[in-house]
N, C-alpha and C positions, 0 to 999 in steps of 0.2 A: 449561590456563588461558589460557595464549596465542593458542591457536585460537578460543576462547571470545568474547575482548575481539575478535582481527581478526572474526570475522562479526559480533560486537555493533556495531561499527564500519561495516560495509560495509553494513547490514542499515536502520542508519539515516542513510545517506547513500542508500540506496535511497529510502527514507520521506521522507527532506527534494527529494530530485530532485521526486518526484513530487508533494509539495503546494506545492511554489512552482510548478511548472509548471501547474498548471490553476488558470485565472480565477476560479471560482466557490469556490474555497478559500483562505481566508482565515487565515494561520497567528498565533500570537501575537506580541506584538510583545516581551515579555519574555524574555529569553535561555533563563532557567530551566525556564518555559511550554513553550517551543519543544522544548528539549533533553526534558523529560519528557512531550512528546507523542509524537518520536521516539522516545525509551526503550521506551511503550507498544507501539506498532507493530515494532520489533525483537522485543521481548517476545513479543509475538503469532507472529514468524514460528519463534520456537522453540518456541514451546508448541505450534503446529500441529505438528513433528516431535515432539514429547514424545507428544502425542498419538495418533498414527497409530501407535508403536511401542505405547503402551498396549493399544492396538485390533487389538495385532498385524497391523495392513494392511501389506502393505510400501510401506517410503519409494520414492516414484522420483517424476519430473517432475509427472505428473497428480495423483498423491494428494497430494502437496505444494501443488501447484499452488488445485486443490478446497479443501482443508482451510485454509489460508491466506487464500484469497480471502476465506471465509465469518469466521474471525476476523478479518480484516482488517475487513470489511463494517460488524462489530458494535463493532471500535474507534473506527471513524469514528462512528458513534450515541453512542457514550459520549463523546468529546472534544468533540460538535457539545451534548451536556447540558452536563458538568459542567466543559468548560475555561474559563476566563475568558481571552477573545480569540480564541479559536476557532469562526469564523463560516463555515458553507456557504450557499451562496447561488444563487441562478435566476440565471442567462445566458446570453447568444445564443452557438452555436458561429457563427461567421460562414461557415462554407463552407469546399469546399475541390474545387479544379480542378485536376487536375494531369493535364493531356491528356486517357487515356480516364477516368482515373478522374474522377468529379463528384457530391460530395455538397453537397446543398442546404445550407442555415442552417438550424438546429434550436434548440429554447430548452431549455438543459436545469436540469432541477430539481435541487434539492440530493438526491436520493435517485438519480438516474442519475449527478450526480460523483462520491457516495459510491459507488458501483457499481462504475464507471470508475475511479475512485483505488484500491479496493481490489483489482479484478483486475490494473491497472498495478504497484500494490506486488509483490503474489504473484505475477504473470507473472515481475520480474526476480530474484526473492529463488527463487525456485523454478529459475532456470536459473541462479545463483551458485552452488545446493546440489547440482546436476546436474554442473557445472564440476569443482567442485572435488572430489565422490566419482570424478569419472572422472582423476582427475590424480593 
């Protein structure tokens, strides 16, 4: 049970990093809203491991990784319906230079931040699950 509530916990401070940090996501302003749009997205990232052991695939970084992203993907469609104050939206990434590397400004759509938001969730929930089986 312990184990349970700390990943519930890390799972959705992962989900909260991630949608304050990009522009084009717009989270609730309601405490309750907020906390049970994160609940979802934690939710999602155990159900993908519920999942893969269902499918007898074995759990490791990629099929976590894979399976997660794609629920993650479909949580962002369902919050961006039925949440009240959960807004994605079209904006400019302004660029970015950083010596050799240089990427232009690009305008991105609500369907590339849900994209982007959902491989960022499942990238760091996939290497917490990686972490901590190896420890």
């Amino acid at each position: 049970m312990g184990n349970f509530i700390k990943k519930l916990i890390q799972f959705m401070l992962v989900a909260y990093l991630v949608l304050t940090a990009f522009k084009g996501i717009d989270t609730p302003d309601n405490i309750l809203y907020l906390i049970a749009s994160l609940f979802l997205f934690a939710m999602g990232i155990f159900l993908s491991v519920a999942l893969l052991r269902f499918l007898t695939i074995r759990v490791n970084f990629l099929t976590t990784f894979v399976m997660s992203s794609l629920i993650s993907f479909g949580i962002f469609f369902l919050l961006k319906e039925f949440m009240t104050g959960m807004f994605i939206e079209t904006y400019t990434f302004e660029g970015l230079n950083a010596g050799s590397i240089i990427i232009n400004s690009f305008e991105m759509t609500p369907i590339l931040t849900m994209g982007a938001g959902a491989v960022i969730i499942s990238f760091i929930s996939s290497i917490l699950n990686v972490l901590e089986k190896s420890s």
